[in-house]
C-alpha positions as CSV (number, residue, x, y, z in Angstrom):
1,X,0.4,-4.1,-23.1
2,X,0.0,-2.1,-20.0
3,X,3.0,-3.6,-18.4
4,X,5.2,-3.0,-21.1
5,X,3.5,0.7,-20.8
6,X,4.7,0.9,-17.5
7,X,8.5,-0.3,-18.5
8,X,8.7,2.4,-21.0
9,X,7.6,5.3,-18.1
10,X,9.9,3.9,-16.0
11,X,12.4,4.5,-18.4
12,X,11.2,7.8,-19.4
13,X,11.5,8.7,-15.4
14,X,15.7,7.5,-15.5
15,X,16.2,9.4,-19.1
16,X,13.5,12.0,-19.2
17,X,15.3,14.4,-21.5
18,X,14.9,11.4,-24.3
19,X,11.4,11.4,-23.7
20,X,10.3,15.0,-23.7
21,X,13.2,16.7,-24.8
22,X,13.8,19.4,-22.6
23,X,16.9,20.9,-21.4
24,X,19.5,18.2,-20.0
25,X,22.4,18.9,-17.9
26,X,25.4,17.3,-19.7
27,X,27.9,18.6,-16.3
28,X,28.7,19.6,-14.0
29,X,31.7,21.4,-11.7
30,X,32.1,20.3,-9.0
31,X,30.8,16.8,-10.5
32,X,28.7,14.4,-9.2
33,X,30.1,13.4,-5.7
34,X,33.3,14.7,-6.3
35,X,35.7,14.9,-3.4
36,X,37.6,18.1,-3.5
37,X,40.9,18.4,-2.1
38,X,40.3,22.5,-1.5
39,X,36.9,25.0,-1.9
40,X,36.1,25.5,-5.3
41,X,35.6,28.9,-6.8
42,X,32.3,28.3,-8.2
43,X,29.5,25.8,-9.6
44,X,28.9,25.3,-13.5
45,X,26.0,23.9,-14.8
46,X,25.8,22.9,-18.6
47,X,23.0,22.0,-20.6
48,X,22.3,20.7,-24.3
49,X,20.3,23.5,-25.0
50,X,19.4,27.1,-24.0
51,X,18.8,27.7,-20.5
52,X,17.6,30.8,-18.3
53,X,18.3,31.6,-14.7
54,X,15.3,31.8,-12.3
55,X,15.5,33.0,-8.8
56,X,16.9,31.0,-6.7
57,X,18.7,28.6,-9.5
58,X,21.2,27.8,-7.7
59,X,21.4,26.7,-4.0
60,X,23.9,25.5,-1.6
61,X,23.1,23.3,1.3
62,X,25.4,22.4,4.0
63,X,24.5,20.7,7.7
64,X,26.3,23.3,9.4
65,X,26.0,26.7,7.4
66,X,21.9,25.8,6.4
67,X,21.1,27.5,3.2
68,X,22.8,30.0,0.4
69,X,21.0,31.0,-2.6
70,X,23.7,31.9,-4.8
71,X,24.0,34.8,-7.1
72,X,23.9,33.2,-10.5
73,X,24.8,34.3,-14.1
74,X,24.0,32.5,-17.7
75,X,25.4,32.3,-20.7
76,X,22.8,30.5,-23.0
77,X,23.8,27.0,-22.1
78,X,25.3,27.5,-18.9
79,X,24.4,28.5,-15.3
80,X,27.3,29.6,-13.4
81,X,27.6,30.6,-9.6
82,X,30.4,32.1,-7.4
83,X,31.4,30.3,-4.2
84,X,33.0,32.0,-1.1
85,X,35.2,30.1,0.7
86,X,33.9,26.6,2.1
87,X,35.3,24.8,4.9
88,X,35.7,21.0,5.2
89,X,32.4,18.8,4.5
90,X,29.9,17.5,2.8
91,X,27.8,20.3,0.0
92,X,24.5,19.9,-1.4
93,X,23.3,21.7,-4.9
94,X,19.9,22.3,-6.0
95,X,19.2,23.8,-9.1
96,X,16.8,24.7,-11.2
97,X,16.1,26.6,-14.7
98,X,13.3,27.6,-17.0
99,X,14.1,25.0,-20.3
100,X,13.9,26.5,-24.1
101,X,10.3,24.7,-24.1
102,X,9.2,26.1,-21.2
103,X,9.2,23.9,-18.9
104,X,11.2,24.2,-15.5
105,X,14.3,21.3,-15.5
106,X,15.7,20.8,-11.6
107,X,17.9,18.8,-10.1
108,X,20.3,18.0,-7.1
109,X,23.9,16.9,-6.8
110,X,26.5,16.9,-4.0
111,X,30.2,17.2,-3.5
112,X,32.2,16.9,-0.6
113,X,35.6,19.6,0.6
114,X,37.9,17.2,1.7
115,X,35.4,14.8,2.9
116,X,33.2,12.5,1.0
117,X,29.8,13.3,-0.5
118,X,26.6,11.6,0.5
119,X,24.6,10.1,-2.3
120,X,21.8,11.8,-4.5
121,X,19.6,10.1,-2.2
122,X,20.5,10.7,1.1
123,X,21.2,14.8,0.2
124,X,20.5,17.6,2.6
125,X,17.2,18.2,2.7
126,X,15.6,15.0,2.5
127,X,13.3,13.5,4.4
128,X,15.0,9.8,4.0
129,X,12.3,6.9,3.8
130,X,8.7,7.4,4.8
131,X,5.6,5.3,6.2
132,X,4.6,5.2,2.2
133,X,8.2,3.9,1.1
134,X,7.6,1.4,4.3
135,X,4.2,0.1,2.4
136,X,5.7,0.0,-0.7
137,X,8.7,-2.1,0.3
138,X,6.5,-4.3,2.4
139,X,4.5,-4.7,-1.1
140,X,7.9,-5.3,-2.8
141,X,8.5,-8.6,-0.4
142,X,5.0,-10.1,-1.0
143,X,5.6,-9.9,-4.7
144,X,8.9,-11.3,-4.4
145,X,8.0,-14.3,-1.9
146,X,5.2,-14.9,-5.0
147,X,8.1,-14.9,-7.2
148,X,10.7,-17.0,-6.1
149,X,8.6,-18.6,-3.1
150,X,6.0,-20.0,-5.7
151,X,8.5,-21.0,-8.2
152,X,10.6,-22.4,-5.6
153,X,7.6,-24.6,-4.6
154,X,6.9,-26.0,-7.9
155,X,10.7,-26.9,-8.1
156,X,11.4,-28.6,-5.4
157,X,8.6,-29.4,-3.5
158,X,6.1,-30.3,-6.2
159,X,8.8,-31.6,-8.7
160,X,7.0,-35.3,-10.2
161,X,3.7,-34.7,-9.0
162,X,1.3,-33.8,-11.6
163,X,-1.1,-30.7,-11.4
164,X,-4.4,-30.1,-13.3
165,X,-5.5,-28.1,-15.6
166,X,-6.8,-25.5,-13.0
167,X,-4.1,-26.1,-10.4
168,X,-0.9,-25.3,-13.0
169,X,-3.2,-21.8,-14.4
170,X,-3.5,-20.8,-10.4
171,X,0.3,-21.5,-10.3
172,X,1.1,-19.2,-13.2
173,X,-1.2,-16.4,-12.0
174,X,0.1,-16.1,-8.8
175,X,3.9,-16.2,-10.0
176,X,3.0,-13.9,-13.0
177,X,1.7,-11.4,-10.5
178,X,4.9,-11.6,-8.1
179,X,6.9,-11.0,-11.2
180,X,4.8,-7.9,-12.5
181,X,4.1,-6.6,-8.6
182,X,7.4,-6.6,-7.9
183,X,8.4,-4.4,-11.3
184,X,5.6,-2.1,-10.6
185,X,6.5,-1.7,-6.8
186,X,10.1,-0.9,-7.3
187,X,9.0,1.9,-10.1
188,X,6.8,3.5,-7.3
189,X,10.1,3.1,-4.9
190,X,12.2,5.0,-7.1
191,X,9.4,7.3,-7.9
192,X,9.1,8.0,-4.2
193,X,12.8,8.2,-3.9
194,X,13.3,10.2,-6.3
195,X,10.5,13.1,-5.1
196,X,12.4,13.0,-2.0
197,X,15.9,13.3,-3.0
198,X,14.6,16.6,-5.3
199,X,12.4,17.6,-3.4
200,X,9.7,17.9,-5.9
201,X,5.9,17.2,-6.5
202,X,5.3,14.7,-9.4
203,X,4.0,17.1,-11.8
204,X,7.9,18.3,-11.6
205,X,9.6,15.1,-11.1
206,X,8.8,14.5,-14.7
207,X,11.3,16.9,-15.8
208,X,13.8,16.4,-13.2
209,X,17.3,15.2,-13.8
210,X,17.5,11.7,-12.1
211,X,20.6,11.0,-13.4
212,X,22.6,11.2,-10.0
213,X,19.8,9.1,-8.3
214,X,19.9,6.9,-11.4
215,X,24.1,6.5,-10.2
216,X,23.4,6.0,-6.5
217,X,23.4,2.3,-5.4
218,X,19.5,2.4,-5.0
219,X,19.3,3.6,-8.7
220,X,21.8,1.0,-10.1
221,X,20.0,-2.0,-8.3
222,X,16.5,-0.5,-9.3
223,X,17.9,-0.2,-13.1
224,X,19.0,-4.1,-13.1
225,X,16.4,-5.4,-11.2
226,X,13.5,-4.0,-13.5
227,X,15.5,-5.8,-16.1
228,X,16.5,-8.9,-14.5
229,X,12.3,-9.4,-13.5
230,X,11.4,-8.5,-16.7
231,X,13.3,-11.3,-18.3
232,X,11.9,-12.8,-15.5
233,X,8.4,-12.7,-17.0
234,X,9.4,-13.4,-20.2
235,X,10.5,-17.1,-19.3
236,X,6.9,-17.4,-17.3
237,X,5.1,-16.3,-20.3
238,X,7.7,-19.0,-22.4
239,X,6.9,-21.7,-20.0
240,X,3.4,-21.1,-20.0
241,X,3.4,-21.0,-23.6
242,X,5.2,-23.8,-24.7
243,X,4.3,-26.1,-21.9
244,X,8.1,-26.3,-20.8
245,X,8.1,-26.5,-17.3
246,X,12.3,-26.6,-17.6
247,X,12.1,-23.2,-18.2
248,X,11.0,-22.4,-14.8
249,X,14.8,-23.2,-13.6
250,X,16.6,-20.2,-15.3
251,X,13.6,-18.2,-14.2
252,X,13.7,-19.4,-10.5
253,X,17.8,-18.8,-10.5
254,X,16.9,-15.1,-12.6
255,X,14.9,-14.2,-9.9
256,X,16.8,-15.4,-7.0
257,X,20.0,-13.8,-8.5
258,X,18.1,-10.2,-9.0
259,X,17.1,-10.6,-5.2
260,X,20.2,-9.3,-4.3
261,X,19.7,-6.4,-5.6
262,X,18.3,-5.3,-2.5
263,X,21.2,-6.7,-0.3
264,X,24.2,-4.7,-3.2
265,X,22.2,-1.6,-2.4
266,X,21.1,-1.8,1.3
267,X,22.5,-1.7,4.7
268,X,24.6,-4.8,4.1
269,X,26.6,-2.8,1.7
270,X,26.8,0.8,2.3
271,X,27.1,1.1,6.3
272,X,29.8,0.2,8.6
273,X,31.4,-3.5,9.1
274,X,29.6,-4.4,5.7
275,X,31.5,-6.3,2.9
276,X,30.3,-9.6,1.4
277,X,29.6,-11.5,4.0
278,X,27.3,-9.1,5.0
279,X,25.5,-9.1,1.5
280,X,25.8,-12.5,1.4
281,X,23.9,-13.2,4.4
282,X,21.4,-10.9,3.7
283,X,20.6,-12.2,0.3
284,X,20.1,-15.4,2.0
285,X,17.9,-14.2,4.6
286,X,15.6,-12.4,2.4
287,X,15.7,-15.8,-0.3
288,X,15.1,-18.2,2.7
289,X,11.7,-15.6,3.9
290,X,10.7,-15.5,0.4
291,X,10.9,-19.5,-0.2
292,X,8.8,-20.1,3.1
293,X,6.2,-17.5,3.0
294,X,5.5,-17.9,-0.6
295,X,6.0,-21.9,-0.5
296,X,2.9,-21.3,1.9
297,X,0.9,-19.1,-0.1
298,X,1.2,-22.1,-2.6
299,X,0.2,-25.1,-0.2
300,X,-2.9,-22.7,1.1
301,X,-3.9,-21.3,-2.6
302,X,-3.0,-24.0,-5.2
303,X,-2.3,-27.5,-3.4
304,X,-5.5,-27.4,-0.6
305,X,-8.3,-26.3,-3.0
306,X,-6.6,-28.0,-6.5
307,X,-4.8,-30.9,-5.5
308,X,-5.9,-33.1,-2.6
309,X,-4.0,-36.1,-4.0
310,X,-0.8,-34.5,-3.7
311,X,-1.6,-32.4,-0.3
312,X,0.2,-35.4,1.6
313,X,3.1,-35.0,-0.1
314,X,3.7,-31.6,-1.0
315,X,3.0,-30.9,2.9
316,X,6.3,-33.7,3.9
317,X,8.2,-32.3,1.3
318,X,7.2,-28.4,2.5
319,X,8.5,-29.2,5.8
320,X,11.7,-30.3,4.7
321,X,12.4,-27.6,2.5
322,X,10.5,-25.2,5.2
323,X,13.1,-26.3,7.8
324,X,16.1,-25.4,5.8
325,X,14.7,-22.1,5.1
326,X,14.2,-21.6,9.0
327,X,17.8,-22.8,9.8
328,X,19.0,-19.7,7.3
329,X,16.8,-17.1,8.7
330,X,18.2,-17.9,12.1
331,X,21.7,-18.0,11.1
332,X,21.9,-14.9,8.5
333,X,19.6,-13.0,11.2
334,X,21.3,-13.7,14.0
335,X,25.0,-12.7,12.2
336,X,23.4,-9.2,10.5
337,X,21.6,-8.4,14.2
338,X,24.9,-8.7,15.7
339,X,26.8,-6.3,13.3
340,X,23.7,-3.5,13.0
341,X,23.8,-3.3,16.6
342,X,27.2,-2.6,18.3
343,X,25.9,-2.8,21.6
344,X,23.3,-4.6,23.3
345,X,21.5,-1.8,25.0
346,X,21.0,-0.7,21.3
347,X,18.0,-3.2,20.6
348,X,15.8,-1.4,23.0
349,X,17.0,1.8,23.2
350,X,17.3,3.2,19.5
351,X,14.3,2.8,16.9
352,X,16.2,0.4,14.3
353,X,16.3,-1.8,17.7
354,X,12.9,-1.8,18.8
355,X,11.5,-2.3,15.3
356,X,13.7,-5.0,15.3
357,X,12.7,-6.5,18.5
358,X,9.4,-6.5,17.3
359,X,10.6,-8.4,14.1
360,X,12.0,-11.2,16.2
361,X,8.5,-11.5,18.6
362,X,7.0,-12.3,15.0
363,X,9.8,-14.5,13.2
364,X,9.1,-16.0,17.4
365,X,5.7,-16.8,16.5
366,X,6.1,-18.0,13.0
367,X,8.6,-20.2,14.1
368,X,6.5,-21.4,17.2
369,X,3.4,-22.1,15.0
370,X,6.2,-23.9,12.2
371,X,7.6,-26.2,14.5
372,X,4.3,-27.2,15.9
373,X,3.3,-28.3,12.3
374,X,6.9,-30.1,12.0
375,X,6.1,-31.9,15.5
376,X,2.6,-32.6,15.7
377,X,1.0,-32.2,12.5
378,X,3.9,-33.9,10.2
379,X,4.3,-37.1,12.1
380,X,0.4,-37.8,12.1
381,X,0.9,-36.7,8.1
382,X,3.1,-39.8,7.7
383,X,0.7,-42.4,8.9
384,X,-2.0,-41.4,7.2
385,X,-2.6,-42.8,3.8
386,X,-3.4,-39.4,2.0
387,X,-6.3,-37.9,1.1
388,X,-8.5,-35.3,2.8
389,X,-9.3,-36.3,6.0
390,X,-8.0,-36.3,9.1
391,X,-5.3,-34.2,10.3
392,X,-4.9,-32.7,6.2
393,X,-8.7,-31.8,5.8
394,X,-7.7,-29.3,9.3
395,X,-4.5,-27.9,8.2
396,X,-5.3,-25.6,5.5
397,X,-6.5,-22.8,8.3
398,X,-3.3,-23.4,10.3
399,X,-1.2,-22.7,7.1
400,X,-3.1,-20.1,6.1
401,X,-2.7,-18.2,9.8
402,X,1.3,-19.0,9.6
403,X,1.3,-17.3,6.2
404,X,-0.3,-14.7,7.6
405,X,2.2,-14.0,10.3
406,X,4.7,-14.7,7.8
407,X,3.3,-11.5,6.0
408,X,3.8,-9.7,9.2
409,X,7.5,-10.5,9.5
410,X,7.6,-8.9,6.2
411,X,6.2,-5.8,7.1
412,X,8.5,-5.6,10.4
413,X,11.2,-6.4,7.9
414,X,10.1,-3.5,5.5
415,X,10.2,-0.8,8.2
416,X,13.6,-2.4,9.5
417,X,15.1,-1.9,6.0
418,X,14.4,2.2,5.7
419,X,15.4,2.2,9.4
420,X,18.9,3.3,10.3
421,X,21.1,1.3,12.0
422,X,22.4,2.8,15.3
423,X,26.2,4.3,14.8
424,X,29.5,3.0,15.6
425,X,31.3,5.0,18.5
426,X,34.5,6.3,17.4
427,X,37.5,5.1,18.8
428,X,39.1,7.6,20.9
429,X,42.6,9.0,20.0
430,X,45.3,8.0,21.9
431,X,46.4,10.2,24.5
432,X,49.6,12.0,24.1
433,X,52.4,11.0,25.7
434,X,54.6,13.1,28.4
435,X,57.4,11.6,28.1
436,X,59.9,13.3,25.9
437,X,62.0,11.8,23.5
């Protein structure tokens, strides 16, 4: 009951006018991210209901002229503002207006003057990701790797073997809690997102128009990925219910398909040299993390204390599927480092570089600590008979500790993400010639 609570606030939050039926703005001129061949003459605002101006209503941000707080007029369902001439670039609006049930509706928008207009999200005056969004995120990948890793695991690595009682409700609990985790941690990303693009405390959030963050590429993927996770949980609960483990398949695939929701709205997408290679290869990165790290969370959480007849086993078959997963992440990271960083000077002298150096000393480790299990520990695996003892009955520490490490590489990867890539130089023009025709 409380999750399906928390669906219908974050609903509310994306169409709060339905919800407490204050004033909504229906348009806008300029409209949202509208590229303007010339300056327009003013900015219209209109609402579904009556309206009044407050200072300040209207405001116009640029990055080179700062700051204009326009002289505004209303007529009942309209705000209205004059605009002096503006010169070529990108324009940010912030509104706001005292609502016919008294509470204060604002909002933001941009348009560009024969340029292009950033998104809601990325509007003058905010502050762009922060430490909190970083934690968040971070929290966002360790649900997912619960989600898809854990699923994952008990397709392909503990397909035939048969769990107890105790060892398949473990299963679902952890998987169940990726699945809700990872709903609940994008509604706190947008929330965050959303105070930043407007600029506003969340006691005023609440009747903010997040329509144009709603239309950005982070709102869109937020929007389908709440729903694609919570059909998501819906075929867990079915599963669980009915017994039918075949119903983990089209929640496995569900899952791994709403992944890429991250990749459709991220850096692989919106900066320069991205197309679908790009999102390609970062959908399978961030799969391939999620299908080792939570594949380990299984083997130290459900498989070591639940199942020490099929530890054996589901460690051989871990490896293989572990080494895959490694093979990938070197691959896909390797390709995306190359195009974030245009130069090679970048990695240690801009901040997207350095975080990221510090991302490849862990995936270093976690790599290092892998292959020792793949060399040493998996060979002496193999000519045991099963069982507890030996070289099994001392693993469970090591996998934790790799796990843990794995974590860490999320976390690097979290802070990476809200990171901006360095730029691209321009190329220069070509110089004019002297000689004449």
């Amino acid at each position: 009951m409380k999750r399906s609570l928390l669906v219908v606030v974050a609903a509310a939050l994306v169409f709060p006018a339905s919800a407490f039926a204050h004033a909504t703005l229906l348009r806008t001129s300029p409209t949202f991210r509208e590229r303007l061949p010339a300056s327009p003459r003013d900015i219209t605002l209109g609402f579904d209901q009556y309206v009044k101006k407050l200072p300040g209503s209207i405001q116009l941000y640029s990055a080179t002229q700062g700051v204009r707080v326009l002289r505004v007029w209303s007529d009942r369902r309209y705000l209205k503002a004059a605009l002096p001439r503006l010169p070529r670039g990108p324009y940010t609006v912030r509104w706001h207006a005292l609502s016919g049930d008294g509470h204060v509706v604002s909002g933001v928008f941009t348009f560009g003057v024969r340029a292009s207009a950033p998104a809601a999200t990325d509007a003058f005056g905010s502050s762009g990701p922060t430490r909190s969004e970083d934690v968040v995120r971070w929290l966002y990948f360790l649900a997912l790797a619960l989600l898809v890793g854990g699923l994952g695991f008990r397709l392909l690595v503990l397909r035939g073997l048969p769990l107890s009682a105790r060892a398949e409700k473990r299963f679902f609990l952890l998987t169940g809690f990726g699945a809700v985790a990872t709903i609940d941690m994008g509604i706190v990303a947008f929330i965050l997102r959303a105070e930043d693009a407007l600029q506003l405390p969340f006691s005023r959030l609440l009747y903010g128009d997040l329509s144009p963050i709603a239309r950005s590429r982070f709102g869109t993927a937020f929007i389908a990925m709440t729903l694609g996770f919570v059909l998501v949980i819906a075929l867990l609960f079915l599963a669980w219910l009915t017994e039918r483990a075949m119903l983990l398949w089209p929640a496995f695939f569900t899952g791994l398909a709403f992944a890429s929701g991250l990749s459709l709205s991220g850096h692989s997408a919106a900066d320069a040299g991205a197309s679908w290679k790009s999102e390609l290869a970062d959908w399978a990165h961030l799969s391939a993390a999620c299908l080792w790290i939570g594949g380990l969370v299984q083997l130290t959480l459900v498989v070591w204390p639940l199942l020490p007849d099929a530890r054996r086993a589901a460690f051989l078959s871990f490896s293989r599927l572990a080494t895959v997963c490694v093979g990938v992440l070197l691959v896909a990271g390797v390709y995306l480092s190359i195009l974030r960083l245009p130069r090679l000077h970048d990695l240690w002298t801009t901040g997207y570089g350095q975080v990221l150096l510090v991302k490849i000393g862990l995936v270093s480790l976690a790599f290092a600590w892998g292959g020792l299990h793949k060399v040493i520990a998996v060979p002496a695996v193999s000519r045991e008979g099963g069982g507890g003892g030996g070289v099994l009955g001392r693993l469970r520490g090591s996998l934790l500790g790799e796990s843990m490490v794995g974590m860490a590489v999320l976390l690097a990867a979290a802070v990476l993400v809200n990171s901006k890539p360095p730029t691209r130089a321009e190329p220069a023009p070509p110089a004019a010639s002297s000689v004449q025709p």
